[in-house]
C-alpha positions as a LaTeX table, in Angstrom:
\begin{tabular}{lrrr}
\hline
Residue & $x$ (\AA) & $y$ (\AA) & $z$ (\AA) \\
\hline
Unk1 & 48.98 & $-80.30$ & $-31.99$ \\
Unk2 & 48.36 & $-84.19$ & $-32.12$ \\
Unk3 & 47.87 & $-85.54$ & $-35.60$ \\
Unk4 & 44.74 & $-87.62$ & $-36.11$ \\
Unk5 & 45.08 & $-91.24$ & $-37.59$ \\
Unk6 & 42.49 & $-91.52$ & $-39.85$ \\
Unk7 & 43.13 & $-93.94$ & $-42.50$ \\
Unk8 & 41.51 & $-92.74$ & $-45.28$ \\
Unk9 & 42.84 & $-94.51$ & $-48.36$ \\
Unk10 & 40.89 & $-97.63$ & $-46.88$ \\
Unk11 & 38.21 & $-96.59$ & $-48.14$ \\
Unk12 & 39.43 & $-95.45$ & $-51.39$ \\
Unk13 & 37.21 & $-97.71$ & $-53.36$ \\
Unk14 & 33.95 & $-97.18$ & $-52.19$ \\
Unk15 & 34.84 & $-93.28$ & $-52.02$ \\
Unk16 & 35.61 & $-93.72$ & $-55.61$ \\
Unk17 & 32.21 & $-95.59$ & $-56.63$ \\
Unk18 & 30.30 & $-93.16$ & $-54.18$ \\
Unk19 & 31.61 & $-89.96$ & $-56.72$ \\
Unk20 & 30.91 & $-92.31$ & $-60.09$ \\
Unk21 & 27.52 & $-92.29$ & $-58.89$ \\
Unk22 & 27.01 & $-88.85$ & $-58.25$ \\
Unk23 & 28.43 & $-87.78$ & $-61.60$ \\
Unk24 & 27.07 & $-90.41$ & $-63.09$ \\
Unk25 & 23.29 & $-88.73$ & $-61.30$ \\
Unk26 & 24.66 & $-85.39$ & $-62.34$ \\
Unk27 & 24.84 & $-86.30$ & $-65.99$ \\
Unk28 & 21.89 & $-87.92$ & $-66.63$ \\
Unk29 & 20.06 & $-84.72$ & $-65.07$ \\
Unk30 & 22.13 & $-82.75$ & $-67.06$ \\
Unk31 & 20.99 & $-84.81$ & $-70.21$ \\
Unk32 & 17.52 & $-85.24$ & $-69.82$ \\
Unk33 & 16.68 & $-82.04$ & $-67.75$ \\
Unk34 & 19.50 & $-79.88$ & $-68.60$ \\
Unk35 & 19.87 & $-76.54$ & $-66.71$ \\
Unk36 & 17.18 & $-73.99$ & $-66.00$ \\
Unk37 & 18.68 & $-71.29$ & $-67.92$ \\
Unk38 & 18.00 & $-67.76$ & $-66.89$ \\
Unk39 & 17.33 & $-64.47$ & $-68.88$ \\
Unk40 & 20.85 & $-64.04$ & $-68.88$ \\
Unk41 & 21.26 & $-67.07$ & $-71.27$ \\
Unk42 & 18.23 & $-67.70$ & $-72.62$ \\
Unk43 & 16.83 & $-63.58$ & $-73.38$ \\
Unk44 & 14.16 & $-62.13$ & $-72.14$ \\
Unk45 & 12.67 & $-59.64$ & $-69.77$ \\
Unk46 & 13.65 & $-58.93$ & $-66.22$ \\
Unk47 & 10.47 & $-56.39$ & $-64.69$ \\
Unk48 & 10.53 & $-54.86$ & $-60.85$ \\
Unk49 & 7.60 & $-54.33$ & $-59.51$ \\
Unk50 & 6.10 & $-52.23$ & $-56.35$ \\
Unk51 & 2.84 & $-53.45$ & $-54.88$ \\
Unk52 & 0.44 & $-50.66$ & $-52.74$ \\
Unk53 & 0.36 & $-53.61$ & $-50.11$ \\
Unk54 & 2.32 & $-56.94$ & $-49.03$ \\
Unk55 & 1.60 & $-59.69$ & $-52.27$ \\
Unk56 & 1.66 & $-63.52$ & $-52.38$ \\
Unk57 & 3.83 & $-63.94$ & $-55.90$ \\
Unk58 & 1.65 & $-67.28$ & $-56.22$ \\
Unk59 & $-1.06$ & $-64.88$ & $-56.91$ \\
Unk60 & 0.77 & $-62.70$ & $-59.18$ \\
Unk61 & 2.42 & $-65.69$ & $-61.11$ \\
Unk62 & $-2.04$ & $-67.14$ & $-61.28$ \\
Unk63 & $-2.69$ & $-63.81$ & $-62.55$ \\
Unk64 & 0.34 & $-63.83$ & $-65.43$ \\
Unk65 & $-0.57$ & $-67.60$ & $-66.46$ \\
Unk66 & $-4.64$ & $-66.55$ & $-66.69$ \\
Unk67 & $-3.29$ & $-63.96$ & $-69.11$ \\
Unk68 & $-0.94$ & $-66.05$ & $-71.47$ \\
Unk69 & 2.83 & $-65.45$ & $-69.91$ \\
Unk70 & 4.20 & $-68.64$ & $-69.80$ \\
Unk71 & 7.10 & $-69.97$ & $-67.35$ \\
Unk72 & 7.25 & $-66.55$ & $-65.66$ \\
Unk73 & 9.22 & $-66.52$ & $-62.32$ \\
Unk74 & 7.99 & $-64.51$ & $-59.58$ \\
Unk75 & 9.66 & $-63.82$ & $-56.65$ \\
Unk76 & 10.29 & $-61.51$ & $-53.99$ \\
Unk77 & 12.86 & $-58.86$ & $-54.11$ \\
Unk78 & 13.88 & $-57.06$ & $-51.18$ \\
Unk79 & 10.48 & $-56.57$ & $-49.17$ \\
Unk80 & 7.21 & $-58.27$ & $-49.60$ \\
Unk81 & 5.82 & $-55.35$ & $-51.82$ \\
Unk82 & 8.33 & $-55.46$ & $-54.01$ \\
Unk83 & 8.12 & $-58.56$ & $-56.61$ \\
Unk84 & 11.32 & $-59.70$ & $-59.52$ \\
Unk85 & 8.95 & $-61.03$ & $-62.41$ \\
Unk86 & 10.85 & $-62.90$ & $-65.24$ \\
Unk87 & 10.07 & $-63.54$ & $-68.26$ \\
Unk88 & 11.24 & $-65.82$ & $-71.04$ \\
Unk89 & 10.30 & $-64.75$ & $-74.40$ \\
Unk90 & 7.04 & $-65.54$ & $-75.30$ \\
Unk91 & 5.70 & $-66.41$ & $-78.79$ \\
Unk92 & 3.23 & $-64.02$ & $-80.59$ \\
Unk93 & 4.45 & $-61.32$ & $-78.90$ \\
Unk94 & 6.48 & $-58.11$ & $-78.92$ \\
Unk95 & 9.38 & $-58.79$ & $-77.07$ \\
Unk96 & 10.66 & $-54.94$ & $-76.49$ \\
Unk97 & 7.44 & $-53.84$ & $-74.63$ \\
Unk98 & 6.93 & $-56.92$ & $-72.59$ \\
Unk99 & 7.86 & $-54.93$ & $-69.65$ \\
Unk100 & 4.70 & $-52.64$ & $-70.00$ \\
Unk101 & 2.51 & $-55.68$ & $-70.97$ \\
Unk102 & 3.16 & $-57.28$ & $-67.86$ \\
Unk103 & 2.77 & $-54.32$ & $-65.64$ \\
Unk104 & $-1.06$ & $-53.83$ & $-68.01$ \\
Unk105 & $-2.16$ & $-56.84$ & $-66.74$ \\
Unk106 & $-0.80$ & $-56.49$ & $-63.36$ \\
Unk107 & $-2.79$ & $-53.00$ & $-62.94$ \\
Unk108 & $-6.32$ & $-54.24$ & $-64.37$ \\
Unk109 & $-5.97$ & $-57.32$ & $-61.44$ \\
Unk110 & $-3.66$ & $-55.31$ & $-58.42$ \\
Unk111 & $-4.28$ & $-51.09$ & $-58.73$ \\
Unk112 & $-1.40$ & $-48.95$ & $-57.87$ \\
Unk113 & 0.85 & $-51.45$ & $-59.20$ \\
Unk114 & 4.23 & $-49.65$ & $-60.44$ \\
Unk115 & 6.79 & $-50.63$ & $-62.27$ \\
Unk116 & 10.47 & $-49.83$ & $-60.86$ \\
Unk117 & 12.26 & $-50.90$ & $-63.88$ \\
Unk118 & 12.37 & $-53.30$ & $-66.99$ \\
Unk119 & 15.65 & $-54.70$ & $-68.70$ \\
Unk120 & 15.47 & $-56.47$ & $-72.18$ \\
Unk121 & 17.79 & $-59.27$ & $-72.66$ \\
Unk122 & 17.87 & $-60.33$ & $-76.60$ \\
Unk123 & 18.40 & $-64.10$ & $-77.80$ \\
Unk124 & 22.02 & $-63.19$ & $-79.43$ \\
Unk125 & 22.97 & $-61.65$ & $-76.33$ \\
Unk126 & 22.09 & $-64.42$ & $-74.63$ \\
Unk127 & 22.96 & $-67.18$ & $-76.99$ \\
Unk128 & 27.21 & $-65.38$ & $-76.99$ \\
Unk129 & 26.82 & $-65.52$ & $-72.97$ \\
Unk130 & 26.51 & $-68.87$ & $-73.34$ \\
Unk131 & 29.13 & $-69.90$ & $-75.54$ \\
Unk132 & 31.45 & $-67.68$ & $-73.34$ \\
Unk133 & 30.42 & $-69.64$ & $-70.12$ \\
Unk134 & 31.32 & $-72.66$ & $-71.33$ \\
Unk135 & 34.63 & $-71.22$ & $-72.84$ \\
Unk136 & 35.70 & $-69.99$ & $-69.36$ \\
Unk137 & 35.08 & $-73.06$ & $-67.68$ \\
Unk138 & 37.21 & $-74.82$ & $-70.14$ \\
Unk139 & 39.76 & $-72.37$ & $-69.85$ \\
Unk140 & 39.87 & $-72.42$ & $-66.12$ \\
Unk141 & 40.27 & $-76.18$ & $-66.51$ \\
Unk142 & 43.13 & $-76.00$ & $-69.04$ \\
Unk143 & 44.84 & $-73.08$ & $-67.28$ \\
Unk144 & 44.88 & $-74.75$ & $-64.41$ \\
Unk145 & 46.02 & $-78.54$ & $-65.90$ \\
Unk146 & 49.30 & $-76.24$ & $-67.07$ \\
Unk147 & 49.82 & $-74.53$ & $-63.58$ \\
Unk148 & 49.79 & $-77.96$ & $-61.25$ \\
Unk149 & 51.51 & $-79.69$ & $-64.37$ \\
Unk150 & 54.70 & $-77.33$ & $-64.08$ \\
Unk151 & 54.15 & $-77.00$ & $-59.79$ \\
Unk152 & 53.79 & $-80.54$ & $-59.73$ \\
Unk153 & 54.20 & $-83.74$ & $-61.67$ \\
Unk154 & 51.46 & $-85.46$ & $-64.67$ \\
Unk155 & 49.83 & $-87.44$ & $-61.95$ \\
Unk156 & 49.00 & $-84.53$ & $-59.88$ \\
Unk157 & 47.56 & $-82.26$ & $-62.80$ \\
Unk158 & 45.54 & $-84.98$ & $-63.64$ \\
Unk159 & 43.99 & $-85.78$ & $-60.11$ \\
Unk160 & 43.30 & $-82.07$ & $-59.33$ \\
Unk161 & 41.73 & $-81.43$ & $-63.00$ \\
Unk162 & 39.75 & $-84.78$ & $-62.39$ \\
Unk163 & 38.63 & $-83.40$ & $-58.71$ \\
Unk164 & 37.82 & $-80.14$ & $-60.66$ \\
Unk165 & 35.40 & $-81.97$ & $-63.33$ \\
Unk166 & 34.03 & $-84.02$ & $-60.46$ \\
Unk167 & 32.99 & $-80.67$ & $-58.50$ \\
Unk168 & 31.90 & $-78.83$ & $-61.50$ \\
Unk169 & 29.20 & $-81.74$ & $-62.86$ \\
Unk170 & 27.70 & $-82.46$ & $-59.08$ \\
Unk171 & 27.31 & $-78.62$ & $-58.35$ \\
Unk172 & 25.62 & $-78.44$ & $-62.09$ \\
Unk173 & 23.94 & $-81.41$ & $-61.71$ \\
Unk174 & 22.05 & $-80.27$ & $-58.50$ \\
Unk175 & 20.99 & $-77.06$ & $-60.03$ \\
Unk176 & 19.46 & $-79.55$ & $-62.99$ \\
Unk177 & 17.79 & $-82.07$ & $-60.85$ \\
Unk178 & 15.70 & $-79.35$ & $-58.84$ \\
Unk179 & 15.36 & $-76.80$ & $-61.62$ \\
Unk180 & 17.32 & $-73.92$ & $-60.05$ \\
Unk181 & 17.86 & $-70.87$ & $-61.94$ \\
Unk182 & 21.42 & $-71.11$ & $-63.84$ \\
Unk183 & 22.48 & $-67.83$ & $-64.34$ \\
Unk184 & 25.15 & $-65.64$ & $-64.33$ \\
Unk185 & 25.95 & $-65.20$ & $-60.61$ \\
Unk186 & 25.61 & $-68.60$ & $-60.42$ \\
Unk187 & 28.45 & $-69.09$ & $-63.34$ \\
Unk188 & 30.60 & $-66.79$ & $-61.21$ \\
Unk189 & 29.91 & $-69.12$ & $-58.21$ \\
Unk190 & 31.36 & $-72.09$ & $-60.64$ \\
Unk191 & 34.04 & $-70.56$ & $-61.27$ \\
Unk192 & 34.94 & $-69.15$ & $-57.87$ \\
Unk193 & 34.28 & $-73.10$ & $-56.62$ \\
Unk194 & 37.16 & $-74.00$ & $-59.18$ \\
Unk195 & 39.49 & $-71.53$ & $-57.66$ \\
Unk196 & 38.81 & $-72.93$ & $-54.04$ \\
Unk197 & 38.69 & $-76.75$ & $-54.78$ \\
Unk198 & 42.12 & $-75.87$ & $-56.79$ \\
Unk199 & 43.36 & $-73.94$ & $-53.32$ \\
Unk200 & 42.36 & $-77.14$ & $-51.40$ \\
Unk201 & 43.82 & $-80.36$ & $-53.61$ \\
Unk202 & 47.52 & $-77.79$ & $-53.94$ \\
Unk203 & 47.72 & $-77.65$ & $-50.20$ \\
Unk204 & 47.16 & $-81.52$ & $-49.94$ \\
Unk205 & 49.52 & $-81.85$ & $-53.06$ \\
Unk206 & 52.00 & $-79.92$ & $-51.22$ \\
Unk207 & 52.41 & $-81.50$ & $-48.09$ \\
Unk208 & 52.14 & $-85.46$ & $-50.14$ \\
Unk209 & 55.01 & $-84.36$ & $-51.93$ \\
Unk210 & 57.00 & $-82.70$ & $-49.00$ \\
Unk211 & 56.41 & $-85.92$ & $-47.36$ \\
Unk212 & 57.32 & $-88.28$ & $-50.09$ \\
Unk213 & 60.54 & $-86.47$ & $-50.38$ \\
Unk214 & 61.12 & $-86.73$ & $-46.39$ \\
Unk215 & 59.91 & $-90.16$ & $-45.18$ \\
Unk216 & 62.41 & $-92.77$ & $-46.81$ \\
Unk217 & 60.22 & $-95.45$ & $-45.23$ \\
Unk218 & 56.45 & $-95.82$ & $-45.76$ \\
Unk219 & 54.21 & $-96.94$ & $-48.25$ \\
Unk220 & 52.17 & $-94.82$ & $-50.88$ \\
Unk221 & 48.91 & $-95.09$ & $-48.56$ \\
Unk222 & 50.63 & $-94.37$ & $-45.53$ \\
Unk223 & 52.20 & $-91.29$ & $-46.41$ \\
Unk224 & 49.25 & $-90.27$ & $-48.24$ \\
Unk225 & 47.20 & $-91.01$ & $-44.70$ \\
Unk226 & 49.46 & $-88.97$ & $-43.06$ \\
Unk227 & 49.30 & $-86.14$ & $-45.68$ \\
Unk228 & 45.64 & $-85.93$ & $-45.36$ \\
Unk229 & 45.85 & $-85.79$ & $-41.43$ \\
Unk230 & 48.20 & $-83.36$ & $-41.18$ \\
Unk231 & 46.02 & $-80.52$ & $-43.57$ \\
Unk232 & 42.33 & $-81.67$ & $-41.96$ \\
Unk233 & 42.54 & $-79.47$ & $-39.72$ \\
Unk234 & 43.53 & $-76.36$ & $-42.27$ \\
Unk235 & 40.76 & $-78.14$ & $-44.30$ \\
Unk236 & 38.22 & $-78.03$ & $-41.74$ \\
Unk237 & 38.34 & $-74.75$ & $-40.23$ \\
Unk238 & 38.76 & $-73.21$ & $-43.71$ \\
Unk239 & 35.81 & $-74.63$ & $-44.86$ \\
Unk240 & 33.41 & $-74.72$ & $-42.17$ \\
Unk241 & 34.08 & $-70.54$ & $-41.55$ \\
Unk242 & 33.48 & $-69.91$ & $-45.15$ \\
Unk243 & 30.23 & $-71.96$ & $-44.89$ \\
Unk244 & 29.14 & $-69.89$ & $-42.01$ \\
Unk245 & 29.52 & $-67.47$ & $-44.07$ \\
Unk246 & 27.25 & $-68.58$ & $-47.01$ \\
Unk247 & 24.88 & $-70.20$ & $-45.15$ \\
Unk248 & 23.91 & $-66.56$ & $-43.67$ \\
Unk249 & 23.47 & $-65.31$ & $-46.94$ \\
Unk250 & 21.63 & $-68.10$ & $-48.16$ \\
Unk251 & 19.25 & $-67.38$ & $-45.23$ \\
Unk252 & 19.48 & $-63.63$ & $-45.23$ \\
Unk253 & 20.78 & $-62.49$ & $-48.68$ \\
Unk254 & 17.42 & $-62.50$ & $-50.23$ \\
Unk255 & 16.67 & $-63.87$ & $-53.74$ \\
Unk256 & 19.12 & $-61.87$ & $-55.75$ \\
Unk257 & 22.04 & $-63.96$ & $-54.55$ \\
Unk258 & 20.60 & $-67.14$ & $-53.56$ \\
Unk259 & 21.28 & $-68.90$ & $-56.54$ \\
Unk260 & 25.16 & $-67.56$ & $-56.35$ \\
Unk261 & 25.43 & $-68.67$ & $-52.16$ \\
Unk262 & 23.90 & $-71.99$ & $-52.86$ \\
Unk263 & 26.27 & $-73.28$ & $-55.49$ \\
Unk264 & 29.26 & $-72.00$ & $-53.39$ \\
Unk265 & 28.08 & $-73.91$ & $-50.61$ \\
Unk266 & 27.36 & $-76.96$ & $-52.72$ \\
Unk267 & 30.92 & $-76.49$ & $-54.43$ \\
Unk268 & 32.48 & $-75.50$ & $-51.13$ \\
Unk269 & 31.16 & $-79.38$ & $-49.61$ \\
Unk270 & 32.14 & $-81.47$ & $-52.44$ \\
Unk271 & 35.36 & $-79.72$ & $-53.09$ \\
Unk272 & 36.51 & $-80.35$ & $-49.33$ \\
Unk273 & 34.99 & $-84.15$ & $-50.44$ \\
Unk274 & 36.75 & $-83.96$ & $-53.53$ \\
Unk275 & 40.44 & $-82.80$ & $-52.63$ \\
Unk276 & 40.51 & $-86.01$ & $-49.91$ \\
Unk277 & 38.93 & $-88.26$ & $-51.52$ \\
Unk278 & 39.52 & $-88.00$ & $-55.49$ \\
Unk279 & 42.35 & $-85.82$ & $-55.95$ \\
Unk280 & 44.50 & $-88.17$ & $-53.24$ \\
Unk281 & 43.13 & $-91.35$ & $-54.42$ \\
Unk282 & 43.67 & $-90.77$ & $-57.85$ \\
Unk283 & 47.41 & $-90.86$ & $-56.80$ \\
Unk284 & 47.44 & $-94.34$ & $-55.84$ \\
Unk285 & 45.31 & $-95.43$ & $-58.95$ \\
Unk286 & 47.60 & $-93.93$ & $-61.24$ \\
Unk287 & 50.73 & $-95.66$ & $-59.36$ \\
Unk288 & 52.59 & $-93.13$ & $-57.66$ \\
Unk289 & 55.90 & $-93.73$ & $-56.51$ \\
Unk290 & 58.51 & $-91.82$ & $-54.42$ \\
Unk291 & 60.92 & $-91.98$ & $-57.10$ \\
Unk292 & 58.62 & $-89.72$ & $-59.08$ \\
Unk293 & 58.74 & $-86.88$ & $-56.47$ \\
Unk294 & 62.38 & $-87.07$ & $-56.14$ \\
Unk295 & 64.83 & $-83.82$ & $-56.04$ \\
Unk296 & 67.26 & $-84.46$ & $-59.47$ \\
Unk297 & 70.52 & $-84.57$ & $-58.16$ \\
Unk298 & 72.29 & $-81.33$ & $-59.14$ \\
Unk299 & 75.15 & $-81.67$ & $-61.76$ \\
Unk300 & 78.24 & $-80.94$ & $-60.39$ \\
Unk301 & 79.57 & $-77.58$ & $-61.70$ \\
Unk302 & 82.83 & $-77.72$ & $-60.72$ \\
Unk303 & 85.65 & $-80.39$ & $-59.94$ \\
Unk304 & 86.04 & $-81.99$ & $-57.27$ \\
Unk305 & 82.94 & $-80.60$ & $-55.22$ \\
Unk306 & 81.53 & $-83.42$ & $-53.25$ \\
\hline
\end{tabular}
């Protein structure tokens, strides 16, 4: 198979100011929005609902407002007759029963309304589901500086845990900037968009250092070029059938894993982004050299062996 001749390191630069400015986007969102916390985080109650007759959950969500539930989501779940209502705690009132408040005003509006189930989430469960969330990511991060740091060299444990950051703040940030709900499917997503990005930049990693080690005469951004021409290919076609992939759930999954598909297919794009263009790049920015990818010479163990 012919090997493309893209050079990619040309554009190194403006690659690396396009990703400042996307974190730098993600971060203010993340500052002055923050994340749309679901029940799972935040408490709560989590109702099911079964309607006589196909419902609009505009008119439901009207209905809940008129009535004093605040920043209720309603949405469908499963078939149009079937609505997922929740709702955040609310002040003033008795958290435990929500589930039968809700389905009281629901009835006096929409007979032959039934409920299917209601889950209570309390604010300490919620509140230690939070601190663990952020504990895993940083232990996914640290875990994995360790890993590429004893696999690798320094320089490429801290481009893959800078690519990892990088993906990690633009999938967050776009759940921020339109207000998705962050819950904890969507964590899982995170964390599976780690593990992939990581599977990515180590293949790339792999074949810059086999090639370092092989091609006596070249300079850093050639064999880096030729590096990233030689695993596009893998790159693509791993990518682009996993995307196929979440892109049919995303259409046909329904609501319950939306929120999970969409930030593996965000993570899935700016990983591929990420492992070419900030992973490799941070190479040459950091100085790499071919003596620092070098075999060390084995000692001699006995006399006279050449």
């Amino acid at each position: 198979m012919k090997v493309l001749s893209i050079d990619y390191m040309r554009w190194r630069y403006l690659w690396a100011g396009v990703s400042a400015f996307m974190v730098l986007l993600a971060l203010i969102s993340l500052g002055f929005r923050g994340l749309n916390l679901g029940l799972d985080f935040t408490g709560g109650t989590l109702v099911e609902v079964e309607f006589p007759e196909a419902i609009n959950p505009e008119q439901v969500r009207g209905v809940l407002n008129d009535a004093g539930f605040q920043n209720g989501v309603v949405q469908y779940f499963g078939t149009e007759q079937d609505l997922l209502i929740r709702m955040p705690p609310q002040p003033n009132s008795d958290q435990a029963n929500m589930g039968d408040q809700v389905l009281a005003t629901l009835a006096t509006v929409f007979p032959g309304v039934e409920m299917r189930q209601s889950n209570f989430v309390g604010p300490a469960v919620g509140e230690e589901l939070t601190e663990d969330a952020g504990l895993a990511l940083l232990a996914a991060l640290a875990v994995i500086m360790i890993y590429i740091l004893f696999r690798f060299t320094k320089l490429f444990a801290v481009g893959a845990v800078v690519a990892l950051i990088h993906d990690v703040i633009i999938t967050l940030g776009v759940f921020s900037f339109f207000h998705w709900t962050f819950d904890l499917s969507v964590l899982a997503a995170v964390l599976a968009v780690i593990g992939y990005s990581l599977n990515d930049t180590i293949v790339v990693s792999d074949r810059i250092r086999e090639n370092f080690r092989k091609i006596r005469r070249g300079t850093p951004v050639e064999i880096i070029n030729l590096s990233m021409n030689q695993t596009l290919v893998r790159t693509l076609v791993t990518s682009l059938t996993t995307l196929f992939v979440l892109l049919a759930l995303l259409v046909a999954g329904g609501e319950s894993i939306r929120g999970f598909a969409a930030a593996l297919t965000i993570g899935i794009v700016v990983g591929t982004y990420s492992s070419i263009f900030v992973a490799a790049s941070l190479l040459l920015f950091m100085g790499i050299k071919r003596e620092d990818l070098l075999v060390p010479e084995r000692e001699k163990t006995e006399e006279g062996l050449p």
